[in-house]
ROLO-87565 format. One record per residue (C-alpha): x, y, z. Coordinates in steps of 0.5 Angstrom, whole numbers. Example, Ala and Ser with C-alpha at 12.3 -4.5 7.8 and 13.67 -1.06 7.14 Angstrom:
BEGIN
<x=25 y=-9 z=16>
<x=27 y=-2 z=14>
// end
This chain:
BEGIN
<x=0 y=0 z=0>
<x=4 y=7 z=-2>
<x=2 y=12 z=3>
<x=4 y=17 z=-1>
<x=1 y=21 z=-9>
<x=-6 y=21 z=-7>
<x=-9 y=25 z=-13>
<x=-16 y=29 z=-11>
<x=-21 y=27 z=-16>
<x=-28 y=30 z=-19>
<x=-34 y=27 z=-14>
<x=-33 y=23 z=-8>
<x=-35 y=16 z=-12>
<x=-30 y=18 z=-18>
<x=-23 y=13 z=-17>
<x=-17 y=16 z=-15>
<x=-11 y=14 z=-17>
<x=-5 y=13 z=-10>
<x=0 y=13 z=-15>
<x=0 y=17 z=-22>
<x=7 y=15 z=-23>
<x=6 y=7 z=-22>
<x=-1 y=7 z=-25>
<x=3 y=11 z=-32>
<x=9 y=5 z=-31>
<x=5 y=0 z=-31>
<x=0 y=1 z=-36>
<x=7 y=2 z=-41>
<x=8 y=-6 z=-38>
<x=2 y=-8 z=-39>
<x=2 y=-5 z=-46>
<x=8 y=-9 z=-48>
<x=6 y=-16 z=-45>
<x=-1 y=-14 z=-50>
<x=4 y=-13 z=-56>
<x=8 y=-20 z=-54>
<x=3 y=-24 z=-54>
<x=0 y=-20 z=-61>
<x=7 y=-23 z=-64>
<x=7 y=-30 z=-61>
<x=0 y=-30 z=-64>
<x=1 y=-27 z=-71>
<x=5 y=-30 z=-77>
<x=10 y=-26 z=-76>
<x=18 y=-29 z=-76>
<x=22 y=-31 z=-71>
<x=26 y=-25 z=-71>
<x=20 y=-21 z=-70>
<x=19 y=-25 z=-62>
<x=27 y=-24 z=-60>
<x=26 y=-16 z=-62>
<x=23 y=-16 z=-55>
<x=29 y=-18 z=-51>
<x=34 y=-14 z=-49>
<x=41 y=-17 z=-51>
<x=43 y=-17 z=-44>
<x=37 y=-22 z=-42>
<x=37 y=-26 z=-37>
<x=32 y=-32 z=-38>
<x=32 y=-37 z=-33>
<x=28 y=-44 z=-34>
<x=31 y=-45 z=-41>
<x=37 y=-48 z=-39>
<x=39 y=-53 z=-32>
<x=41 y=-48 z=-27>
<x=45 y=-42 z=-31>
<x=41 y=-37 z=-35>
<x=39 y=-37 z=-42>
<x=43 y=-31 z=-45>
<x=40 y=-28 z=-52>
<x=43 y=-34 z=-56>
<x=40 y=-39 z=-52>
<x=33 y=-36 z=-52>
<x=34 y=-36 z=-60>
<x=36 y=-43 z=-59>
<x=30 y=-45 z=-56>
<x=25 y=-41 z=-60>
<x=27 y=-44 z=-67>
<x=23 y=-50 z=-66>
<x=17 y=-47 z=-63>
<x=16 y=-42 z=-69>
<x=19 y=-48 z=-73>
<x=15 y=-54 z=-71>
<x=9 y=-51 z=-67>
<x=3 y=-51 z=-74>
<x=-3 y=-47 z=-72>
<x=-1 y=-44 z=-64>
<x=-5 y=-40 z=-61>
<x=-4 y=-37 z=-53>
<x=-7 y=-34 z=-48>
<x=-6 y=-30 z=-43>
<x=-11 y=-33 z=-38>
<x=-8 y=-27 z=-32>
<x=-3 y=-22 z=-32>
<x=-2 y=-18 z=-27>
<x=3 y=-11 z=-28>
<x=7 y=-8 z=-22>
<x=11 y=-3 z=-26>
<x=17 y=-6 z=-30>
<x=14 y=-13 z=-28>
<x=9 y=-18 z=-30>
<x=7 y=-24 z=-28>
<x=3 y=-29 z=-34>
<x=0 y=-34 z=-33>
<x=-2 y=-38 z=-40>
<x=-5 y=-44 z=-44>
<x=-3 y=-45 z=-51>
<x=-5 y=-50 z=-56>
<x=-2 y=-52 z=-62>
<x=1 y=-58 z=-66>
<x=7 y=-61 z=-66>
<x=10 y=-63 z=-72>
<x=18 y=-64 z=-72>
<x=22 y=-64 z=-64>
<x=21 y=-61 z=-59>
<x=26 y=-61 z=-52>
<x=26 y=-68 z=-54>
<x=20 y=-71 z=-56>
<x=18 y=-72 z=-64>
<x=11 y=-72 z=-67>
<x=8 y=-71 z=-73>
<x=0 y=-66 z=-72>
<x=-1 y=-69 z=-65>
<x=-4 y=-64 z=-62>
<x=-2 y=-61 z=-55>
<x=-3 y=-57 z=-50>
<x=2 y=-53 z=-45>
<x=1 y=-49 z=-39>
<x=6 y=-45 z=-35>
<x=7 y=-39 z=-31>
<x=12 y=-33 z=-33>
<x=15 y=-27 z=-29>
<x=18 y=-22 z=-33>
<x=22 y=-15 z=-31>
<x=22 y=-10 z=-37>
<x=28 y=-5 z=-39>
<x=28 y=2 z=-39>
<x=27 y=2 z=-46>
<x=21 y=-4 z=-46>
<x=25 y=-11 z=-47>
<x=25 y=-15 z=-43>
<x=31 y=-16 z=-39>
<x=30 y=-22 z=-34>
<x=25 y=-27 z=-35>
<x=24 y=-33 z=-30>
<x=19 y=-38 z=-33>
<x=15 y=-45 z=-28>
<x=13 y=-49 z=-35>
<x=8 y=-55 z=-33>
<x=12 y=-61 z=-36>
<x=9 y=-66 z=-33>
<x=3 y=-64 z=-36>
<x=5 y=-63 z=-43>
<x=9 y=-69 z=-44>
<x=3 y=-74 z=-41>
<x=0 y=-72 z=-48>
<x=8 y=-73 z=-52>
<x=10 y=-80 z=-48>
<x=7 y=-87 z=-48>
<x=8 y=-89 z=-42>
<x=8 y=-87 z=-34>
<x=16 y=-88 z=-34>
<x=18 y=-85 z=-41>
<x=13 y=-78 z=-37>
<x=17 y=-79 z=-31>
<x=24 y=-80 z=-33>
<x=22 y=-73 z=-37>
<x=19 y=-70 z=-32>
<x=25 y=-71 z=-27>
<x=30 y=-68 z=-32>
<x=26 y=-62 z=-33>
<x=24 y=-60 z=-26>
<x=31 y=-57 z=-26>
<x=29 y=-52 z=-30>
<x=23 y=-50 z=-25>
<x=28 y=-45 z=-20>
<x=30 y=-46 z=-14>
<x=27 y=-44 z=-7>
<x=19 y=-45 z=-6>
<x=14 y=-49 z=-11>
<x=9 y=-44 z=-14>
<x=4 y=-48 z=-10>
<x=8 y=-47 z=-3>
<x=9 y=-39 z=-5>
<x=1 y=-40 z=-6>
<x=0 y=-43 z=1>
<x=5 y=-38 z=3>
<x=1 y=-32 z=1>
<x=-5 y=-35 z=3>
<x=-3 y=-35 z=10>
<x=-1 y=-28 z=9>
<x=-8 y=-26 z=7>
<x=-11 y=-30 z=14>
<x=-6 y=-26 z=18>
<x=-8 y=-20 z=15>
<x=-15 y=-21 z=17>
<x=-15 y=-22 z=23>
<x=-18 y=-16 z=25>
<x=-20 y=-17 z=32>
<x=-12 y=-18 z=34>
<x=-8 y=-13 z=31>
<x=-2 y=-13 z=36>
<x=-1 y=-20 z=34>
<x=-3 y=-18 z=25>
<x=2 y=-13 z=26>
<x=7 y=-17 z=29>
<x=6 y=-23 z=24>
<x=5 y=-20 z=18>
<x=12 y=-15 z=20>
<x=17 y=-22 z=21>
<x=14 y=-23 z=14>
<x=19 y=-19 z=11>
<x=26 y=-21 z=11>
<x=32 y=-18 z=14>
<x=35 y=-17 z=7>
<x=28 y=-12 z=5>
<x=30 y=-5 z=3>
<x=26 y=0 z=6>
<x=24 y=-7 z=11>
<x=22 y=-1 z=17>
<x=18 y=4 z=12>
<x=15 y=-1 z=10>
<x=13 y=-3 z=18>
<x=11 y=4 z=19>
<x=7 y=4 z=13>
<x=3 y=-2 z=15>
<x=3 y=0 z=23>
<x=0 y=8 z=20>
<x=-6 y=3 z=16>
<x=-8 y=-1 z=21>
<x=-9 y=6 z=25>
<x=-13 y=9 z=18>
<x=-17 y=3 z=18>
<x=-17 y=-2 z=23>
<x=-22 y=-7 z=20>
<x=-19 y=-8 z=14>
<x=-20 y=-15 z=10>
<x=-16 y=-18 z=4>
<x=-18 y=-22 z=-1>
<x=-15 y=-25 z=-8>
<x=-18 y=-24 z=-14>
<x=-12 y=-27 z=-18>
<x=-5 y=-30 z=-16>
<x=1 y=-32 z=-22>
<x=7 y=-36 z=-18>
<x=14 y=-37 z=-22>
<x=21 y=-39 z=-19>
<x=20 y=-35 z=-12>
<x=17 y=-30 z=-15>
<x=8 y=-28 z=-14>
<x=4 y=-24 z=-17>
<x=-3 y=-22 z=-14>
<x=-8 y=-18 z=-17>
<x=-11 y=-16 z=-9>
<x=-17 y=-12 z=-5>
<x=-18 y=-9 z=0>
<x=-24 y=-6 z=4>
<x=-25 y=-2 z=10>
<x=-27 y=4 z=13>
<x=-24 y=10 z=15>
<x=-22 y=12 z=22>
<x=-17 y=16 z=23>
<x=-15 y=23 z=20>
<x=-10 y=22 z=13>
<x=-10 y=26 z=8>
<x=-10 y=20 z=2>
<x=-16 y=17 z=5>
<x=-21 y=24 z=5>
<x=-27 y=19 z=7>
<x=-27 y=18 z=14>
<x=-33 y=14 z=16>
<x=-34 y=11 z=10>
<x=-33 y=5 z=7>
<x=-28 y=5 z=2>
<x=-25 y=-1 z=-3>
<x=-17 y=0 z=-5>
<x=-15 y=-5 z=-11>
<x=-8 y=-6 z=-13>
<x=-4 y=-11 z=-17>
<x=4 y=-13 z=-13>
<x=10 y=-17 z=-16>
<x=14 y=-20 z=-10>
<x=20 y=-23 z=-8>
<x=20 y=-30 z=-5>
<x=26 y=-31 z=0>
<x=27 y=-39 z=1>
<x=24 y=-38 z=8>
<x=18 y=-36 z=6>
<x=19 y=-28 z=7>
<x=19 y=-22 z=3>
<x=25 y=-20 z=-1>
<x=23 y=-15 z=-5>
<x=16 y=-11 z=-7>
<x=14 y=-8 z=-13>
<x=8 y=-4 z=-14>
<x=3 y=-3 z=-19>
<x=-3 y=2 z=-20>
<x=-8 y=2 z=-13>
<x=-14 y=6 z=-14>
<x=-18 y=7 z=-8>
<x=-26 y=8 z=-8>
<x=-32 y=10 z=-4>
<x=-36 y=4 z=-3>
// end
Protein backbone atom coordinates (compact mmCIF):
# COMPACT_ATOMS: atom_id res chain seq x y z
CA UNK A 1 0.00 0.00 0.00
CA UNK A 2 1.76 3.45 -1.13
CA UNK A 3 0.80 6.14 1.37
CA UNK A 4 1.94 8.63 -0.68
CA UNK A 5 0.61 10.48 -4.36
CA UNK A 6 -3.24 10.73 -3.29
CA UNK A 7 -4.70 12.65 -6.42
CA UNK A 8 -7.87 14.27 -5.42
CA UNK A 9 -10.61 13.47 -7.81
CA UNK A 10 -14.24 14.99 -9.28
CA UNK A 11 -16.89 13.38 -7.13
CA UNK A 12 -16.74 11.43 -4.25
CA UNK A 13 -17.71 8.15 -6.22
CA UNK A 14 -14.96 8.82 -8.77
CA UNK A 15 -11.68 6.57 -8.63
CA UNK A 16 -8.59 8.01 -7.36
CA UNK A 17 -5.40 6.80 -8.30
CA UNK A 18 -2.51 6.61 -5.24
CA UNK A 19 -0.06 6.74 -7.50
CA UNK A 20 0.05 8.44 -10.80
CA UNK A 21 3.54 7.32 -11.48
CA UNK A 22 2.96 3.51 -11.02
CA UNK A 23 -0.45 3.32 -12.70
CA UNK A 24 1.64 5.37 -16.19
CA UNK A 25 4.60 2.66 -15.54
CA UNK A 26 2.34 0.01 -15.32
CA UNK A 27 0.02 0.62 -18.05
CA UNK A 28 3.34 0.83 -20.46
CA UNK A 29 4.16 -2.91 -18.90
CA UNK A 30 0.97 -4.14 -19.75
CA UNK A 31 0.94 -2.29 -23.08
CA UNK A 32 3.96 -4.38 -23.89
CA UNK A 33 2.79 -7.89 -22.47
CA UNK A 34 -0.34 -7.14 -25.00
CA UNK A 35 2.10 -6.43 -27.75
CA UNK A 36 4.18 -9.85 -27.12
CA UNK A 37 1.27 -12.13 -27.13
CA UNK A 38 0.08 -9.89 -30.32
CA UNK A 39 3.59 -11.35 -31.90
CA UNK A 40 3.29 -14.94 -30.62
CA UNK A 41 -0.24 -14.99 -32.22
CA UNK A 42 0.50 -13.52 -35.51
CA UNK A 43 2.61 -14.78 -38.51
CA UNK A 44 5.21 -12.95 -37.85
CA UNK A 45 8.86 -14.28 -37.75
CA UNK A 46 11.21 -15.39 -35.31
CA UNK A 47 13.06 -12.53 -35.72
CA UNK A 48 10.17 -10.37 -34.86
CA UNK A 49 9.64 -12.47 -31.16
CA UNK A 50 13.29 -11.98 -30.17
CA UNK A 51 13.22 -8.15 -31.08
CA UNK A 52 11.49 -7.98 -27.71
CA UNK A 53 14.61 -9.15 -25.65
CA UNK A 54 17.25 -7.07 -24.30
CA UNK A 55 20.65 -8.28 -25.73
CA UNK A 56 21.32 -8.41 -22.12
CA UNK A 57 18.59 -11.16 -21.13
CA UNK A 58 18.57 -13.13 -18.49
CA UNK A 59 16.03 -15.83 -18.92
CA UNK A 60 15.86 -18.41 -16.36
CA UNK A 61 13.83 -21.87 -17.07
CA UNK A 62 15.44 -22.74 -20.55
CA UNK A 63 18.54 -24.13 -19.68
CA UNK A 64 19.46 -26.30 -16.12
CA UNK A 65 20.70 -24.16 -13.53
CA UNK A 66 22.43 -20.86 -15.37
CA UNK A 67 20.28 -18.25 -17.33
CA UNK A 68 19.64 -18.29 -20.98
CA UNK A 69 21.43 -15.58 -22.73
CA UNK A 70 19.80 -14.12 -26.08
CA UNK A 71 21.72 -17.02 -28.13
CA UNK A 72 19.95 -19.71 -25.77
CA UNK A 73 16.61 -18.08 -25.91
CA UNK A 74 16.85 -17.84 -29.78
CA UNK A 75 17.99 -21.59 -29.71
CA UNK A 76 15.23 -22.70 -27.81
CA UNK A 77 12.45 -20.55 -30.07
CA UNK A 78 13.57 -22.05 -33.28
CA UNK A 79 11.28 -25.18 -32.86
CA UNK A 80 8.60 -23.33 -31.38
CA UNK A 81 8.13 -21.20 -34.74
CA UNK A 82 9.27 -23.98 -36.58
CA UNK A 83 7.26 -27.03 -35.56
CA UNK A 84 4.73 -25.44 -33.43
CA UNK A 85 1.63 -25.33 -37.02
CA UNK A 86 -1.59 -23.34 -35.78
CA UNK A 87 -0.27 -21.94 -32.18
CA UNK A 88 -2.27 -19.92 -30.29
CA UNK A 89 -1.78 -18.73 -26.73
CA UNK A 90 -3.51 -17.22 -24.19
CA UNK A 91 -2.90 -14.99 -21.45
CA UNK A 92 -5.58 -16.47 -18.82
CA UNK A 93 -4.02 -13.55 -16.07
CA UNK A 94 -1.44 -11.05 -16.09
CA UNK A 95 -0.76 -9.02 -13.32
CA UNK A 96 1.69 -5.60 -14.04
CA UNK A 97 3.66 -3.83 -10.98
CA UNK A 98 5.50 -1.48 -12.93
CA UNK A 99 8.27 -2.76 -15.06
CA UNK A 100 7.09 -6.26 -13.80
CA UNK A 101 4.53 -8.81 -15.07
CA UNK A 102 3.31 -12.15 -13.95
CA UNK A 103 1.42 -14.31 -16.92
CA UNK A 104 -0.13 -17.22 -16.57
CA UNK A 105 -0.86 -19.03 -19.82
CA UNK A 106 -2.57 -21.76 -22.00
CA UNK A 107 -1.52 -22.74 -25.48
CA UNK A 108 -2.25 -25.22 -28.13
CA UNK A 109 -0.96 -26.00 -30.80
CA UNK A 110 0.33 -29.00 -33.02
CA UNK A 111 3.25 -30.68 -32.85
CA UNK A 112 4.88 -31.46 -36.01
CA UNK A 113 9.05 -31.91 -35.90
CA UNK A 114 11.02 -32.06 -32.24
CA UNK A 115 10.59 -30.32 -29.30
CA UNK A 116 12.81 -30.33 -25.85
CA UNK A 117 13.19 -33.92 -27.14
CA UNK A 118 10.07 -35.42 -28.02
CA UNK A 119 8.94 -35.92 -31.99
CA UNK A 120 5.26 -36.19 -33.49
CA UNK A 121 3.79 -35.60 -36.38
CA UNK A 122 -0.07 -33.22 -36.21
CA UNK A 123 -0.43 -34.36 -32.37
CA UNK A 124 -2.05 -31.85 -31.07
CA UNK A 125 -1.19 -30.55 -27.65
CA UNK A 126 -1.52 -28.62 -24.98
CA UNK A 127 0.79 -26.68 -22.51
CA UNK A 128 0.62 -24.36 -19.57
CA UNK A 129 2.90 -22.63 -17.55
CA UNK A 130 3.30 -19.27 -15.46
CA UNK A 131 5.90 -16.50 -16.29
CA UNK A 132 7.28 -13.38 -14.44
CA UNK A 133 8.89 -10.82 -16.25
CA UNK A 134 10.94 -7.44 -15.67
CA UNK A 135 10.97 -5.01 -18.68
CA UNK A 136 14.01 -2.60 -19.28
CA UNK A 137 13.77 1.05 -19.26
CA UNK A 138 13.62 0.82 -23.16
CA UNK A 139 10.64 -2.03 -23.15
CA UNK A 140 12.69 -5.41 -23.66
CA UNK A 141 12.32 -7.69 -21.59
CA UNK A 142 15.45 -7.85 -19.47
CA UNK A 143 14.93 -10.77 -17.03
CA UNK A 144 12.59 -13.45 -17.37
CA UNK A 145 11.77 -16.59 -14.94
CA UNK A 146 9.73 -19.22 -16.53
CA UNK A 147 7.47 -22.28 -14.24
CA UNK A 148 6.57 -24.41 -17.50
CA UNK A 149 4.20 -27.53 -16.53
CA UNK A 150 6.13 -30.72 -17.94
CA UNK A 151 4.67 -32.86 -16.68
CA UNK A 152 1.50 -31.95 -18.22
CA UNK A 153 2.45 -31.70 -21.43
CA UNK A 154 4.39 -34.73 -22.07
CA UNK A 155 1.40 -36.82 -20.26
CA UNK A 156 -0.02 -35.87 -23.80
CA UNK A 157 3.87 -36.75 -25.77
CA UNK A 158 4.79 -39.93 -24.14
CA UNK A 159 3.30 -43.38 -23.91
CA UNK A 160 4.14 -44.51 -21.12
CA UNK A 161 4.12 -43.44 -17.10
CA UNK A 162 7.90 -44.21 -16.82
CA UNK A 163 8.79 -42.43 -20.25
CA UNK A 164 6.54 -39.24 -18.71
CA UNK A 165 8.56 -39.41 -15.31
CA UNK A 166 11.78 -39.78 -16.49
CA UNK A 167 11.14 -36.55 -18.71
CA UNK A 168 9.62 -35.12 -16.00
CA UNK A 169 12.45 -35.60 -13.56
CA UNK A 170 15.08 -33.97 -16.14
CA UNK A 171 12.83 -30.97 -16.70
CA UNK A 172 12.24 -30.03 -12.85
CA UNK A 173 15.40 -28.32 -12.84
CA UNK A 174 14.56 -25.93 -14.81
CA UNK A 175 11.57 -24.84 -12.43
CA UNK A 176 13.92 -22.65 -9.98
CA UNK A 177 14.95 -23.20 -6.80
CA UNK A 178 13.29 -22.08 -3.41
CA UNK A 179 9.75 -22.33 -3.05
CA UNK A 180 7.24 -24.34 -5.27
CA UNK A 181 4.72 -22.23 -6.88
CA UNK A 182 2.23 -24.16 -4.77
CA UNK A 183 4.20 -23.34 -1.50
CA UNK A 184 4.46 -19.57 -2.55
CA UNK A 185 0.32 -19.75 -2.88
CA UNK A 186 -0.05 -21.63 0.32
CA UNK A 187 2.42 -18.92 1.75
CA UNK A 188 0.29 -16.11 0.28
CA UNK A 189 -2.57 -17.48 1.54
CA UNK A 190 -1.56 -17.55 4.82
CA UNK A 191 -0.50 -13.99 4.74
CA UNK A 192 -3.98 -13.23 3.49
CA UNK A 193 -5.46 -15.24 6.94
CA UNK A 194 -3.10 -12.92 9.20
CA UNK A 195 -3.76 -9.89 7.67
CA UNK A 196 -7.57 -10.47 8.31
CA UNK A 197 -7.26 -10.89 11.70
CA UNK A 198 -8.84 -7.77 12.47
CA UNK A 199 -9.89 -8.70 16.08
CA UNK A 200 -5.97 -9.24 16.96
CA UNK A 201 -4.13 -6.30 15.58
CA UNK A 202 -1.10 -6.42 17.81
CA UNK A 203 -0.42 -9.94 16.81
CA UNK A 204 -1.48 -9.01 12.65
CA UNK A 205 1.11 -6.45 12.78
CA UNK A 206 3.60 -8.74 14.42
CA UNK A 207 3.17 -11.26 12.12
CA UNK A 208 2.74 -9.79 9.16
CA UNK A 209 5.99 -7.49 10.03
CA UNK A 210 8.32 -11.06 10.69
CA UNK A 211 7.03 -11.67 7.07
CA UNK A 212 9.49 -9.27 5.48
CA UNK A 213 12.79 -10.69 5.28
CA UNK A 214 15.88 -8.79 6.91
CA UNK A 215 17.62 -8.30 3.69
CA UNK A 216 14.12 -6.06 2.40
CA UNK A 217 14.91 -2.59 1.55
CA UNK A 218 13.13 -0.17 3.20
CA UNK A 219 12.00 -3.39 5.72
CA UNK A 220 11.05 -0.55 8.33
CA UNK A 221 9.15 1.99 6.23
CA UNK A 222 7.36 -0.50 5.22
CA UNK A 223 6.69 -1.44 8.80
CA UNK A 224 5.57 2.14 9.52
CA UNK A 225 3.30 1.90 6.32
CA UNK A 226 1.67 -0.99 7.72
CA UNK A 227 1.37 0.13 11.34
CA UNK A 228 -0.15 3.82 10.15
CA UNK A 229 -2.84 1.46 7.86
CA UNK A 230 -4.04 -0.57 10.33
CA UNK A 231 -4.61 2.80 12.33
CA UNK A 232 -6.45 4.48 9.14
CA UNK A 233 -8.65 1.51 8.83
CA UNK A 234 -8.38 -1.05 11.29
CA UNK A 235 -11.07 -3.43 10.14
CA UNK A 236 -9.32 -3.83 6.79
CA UNK A 237 -10.10 -7.43 4.90
CA UNK A 238 -7.95 -8.85 2.17
CA UNK A 239 -8.96 -10.90 -0.64
CA UNK A 240 -7.52 -12.26 -3.79
CA UNK A 241 -8.88 -11.87 -7.15
CA UNK A 242 -5.78 -13.45 -8.96
CA UNK A 243 -2.50 -14.87 -7.84
CA UNK A 244 0.65 -16.08 -10.88
CA UNK A 245 3.47 -18.11 -9.05
CA UNK A 246 6.96 -18.67 -10.80
CA UNK A 247 10.31 -19.27 -9.48
CA UNK A 248 9.89 -17.46 -6.10
CA UNK A 249 8.36 -14.88 -7.53
CA UNK A 250 3.95 -14.11 -7.19
CA UNK A 251 2.08 -11.77 -8.65
CA UNK A 252 -1.35 -10.86 -7.13
CA UNK A 253 -4.20 -8.99 -8.38
CA UNK A 254 -5.49 -7.77 -4.40
CA UNK A 255 -8.72 -6.02 -2.72
CA UNK A 256 -8.82 -4.29 0.04
CA UNK A 257 -12.19 -3.24 1.98
CA UNK A 258 -12.50 -0.98 5.23
CA UNK A 259 -13.55 1.76 6.43
CA UNK A 260 -11.89 5.22 7.59
CA UNK A 261 -11.24 5.88 10.88
CA UNK A 262 -8.30 8.20 11.26
CA UNK A 263 -7.30 11.51 9.80
CA UNK A 264 -4.98 10.93 6.34
CA UNK A 265 -4.81 12.91 3.77
CA UNK A 266 -4.80 9.89 1.01
CA UNK A 267 -8.06 8.52 2.33
CA UNK A 268 -10.43 12.03 2.41
CA UNK A 269 -13.54 9.26 3.27
CA UNK A 270 -13.40 9.20 7.01
CA UNK A 271 -16.45 7.21 8.10
CA UNK A 272 -17.19 5.63 4.88
CA UNK A 273 -16.48 2.30 3.44
CA UNK A 274 -13.98 2.36 1.00
CA UNK A 275 -12.28 -0.41 -1.45
CA UNK A 276 -8.66 -0.18 -2.39
CA UNK A 277 -7.29 -2.31 -5.59
CA UNK A 278 -4.04 -3.07 -6.74
CA UNK A 279 -1.76 -5.51 -8.39
CA UNK A 280 2.05 -6.40 -6.56
CA UNK A 281 5.00 -8.53 -7.76
CA UNK A 282 6.95 -9.81 -4.92
CA UNK A 283 10.10 -11.63 -4.24
CA UNK A 284 9.81 -14.77 -2.29
CA UNK A 285 12.91 -15.66 -0.22
CA UNK A 286 13.30 -19.58 0.60
CA UNK A 287 12.23 -19.24 3.96
CA UNK A 288 9.11 -18.10 2.87
CA UNK A 289 9.66 -14.15 3.28
CA UNK A 290 9.54 -11.14 1.32
CA UNK A 291 12.44 -10.11 -0.65
CA UNK A 292 11.54 -7.46 -2.57
CA UNK A 293 8.11 -5.60 -3.46
CA UNK A 294 7.11 -4.08 -6.56
CA UNK A 295 3.79 -1.98 -6.76
CA UNK A 296 1.44 -1.27 -9.38
CA UNK A 297 -1.39 0.94 -9.92
CA UNK A 298 -3.91 1.23 -6.43
CA UNK A 299 -6.90 3.24 -7.03
CA UNK A 300 -9.07 3.66 -3.97
CA UNK A 301 -12.87 4.17 -4.12
CA UNK A 302 -15.88 5.18 -1.88
CA UNK A 303 -18.20 2.21 -1.42
Amino acid sequence: MTLVSWRPCLGDEAVSRLDPAACESSAATRQLMLEMDRVINSDAPLTTYLDLFSPNIEAWGLVPEQAATWQGVENHYKPVFGNFDRSILVSDEVIVAGRFAAQRYHAMFYLTGEFDGVKAREKKTFIRGSTVFEFDNSGLIRKRWSDHDHQFRLSQLLDTPSEIERETERSRVLSGPGLTAQEIRDRMNSMQRIFNQMQNPEKRLSVLSALLSETLPERQIWIEKLTAFFEIMPDAHLAYDAVVAAWSRVGIRWRITGSIRGDHELFPYRNHPISLAGETVLEIDSNGRIASIHEGCIVSRKI
